[in-house]
C-alpha positions in Angstrom: 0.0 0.0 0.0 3.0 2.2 0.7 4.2 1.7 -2.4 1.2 2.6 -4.1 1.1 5.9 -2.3 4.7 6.7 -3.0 3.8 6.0 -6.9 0.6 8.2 -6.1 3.1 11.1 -4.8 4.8 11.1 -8.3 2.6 12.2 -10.4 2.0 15.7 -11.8 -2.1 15.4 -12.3 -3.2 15.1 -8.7 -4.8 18.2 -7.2 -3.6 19.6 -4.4 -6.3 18.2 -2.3 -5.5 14.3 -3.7 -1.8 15.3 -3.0 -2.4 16.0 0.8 -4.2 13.3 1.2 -1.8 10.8 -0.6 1.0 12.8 1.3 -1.0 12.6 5.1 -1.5 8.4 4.2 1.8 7.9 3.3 4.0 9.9 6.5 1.2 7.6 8.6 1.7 4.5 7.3 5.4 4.6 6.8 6.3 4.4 11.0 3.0 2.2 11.1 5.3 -0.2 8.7 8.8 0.2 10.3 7.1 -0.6 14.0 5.5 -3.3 12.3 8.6 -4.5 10.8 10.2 -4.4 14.1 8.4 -6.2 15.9 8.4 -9.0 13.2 11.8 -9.6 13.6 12.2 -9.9 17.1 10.2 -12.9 16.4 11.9 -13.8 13.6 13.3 -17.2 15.1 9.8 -18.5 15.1 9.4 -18.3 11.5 9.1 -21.2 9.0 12.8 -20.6 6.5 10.2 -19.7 4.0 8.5 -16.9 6.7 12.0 -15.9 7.1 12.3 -15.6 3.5 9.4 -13.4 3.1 10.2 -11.3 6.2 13.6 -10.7 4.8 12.0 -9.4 1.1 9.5 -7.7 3.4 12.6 -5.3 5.0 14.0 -4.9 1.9 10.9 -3.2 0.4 10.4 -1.2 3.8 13.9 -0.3 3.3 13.5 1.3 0.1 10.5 3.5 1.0 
């Protein structure tokens, strides 16, 4: 969803009222993600190695946003 809103953010046709509200979403959900994130891996040891997998591709995308 994060992703989408970044994507959102880029282009030039939004109104100033659609950017706002693209903007306000995004600066929410951003922490909501990294806390998230967080507390995902401190439980990292109980994951499946496919779970870890995921949760590993899952931090790279946070990491990029």
């Amino acid at each position: 969803m994060l992703r989408f809103r970044r994507t959102e953010l880029d282009r030039d046709d939004l109104t100033a009222d659609e950017r706002a509200c693209f903007r306000s979403a995004y600066d929410e959900g951003l922490p909501a993600a990294r806390y998230l994130m967080r507390e995902l891996e401190i439980l990292g040891a109980h994951f499946t190695p496919h779970g870890a997998d995921l949760l590993t591709g899952l931090r790279q995308q946070i990491d990029q946003l």
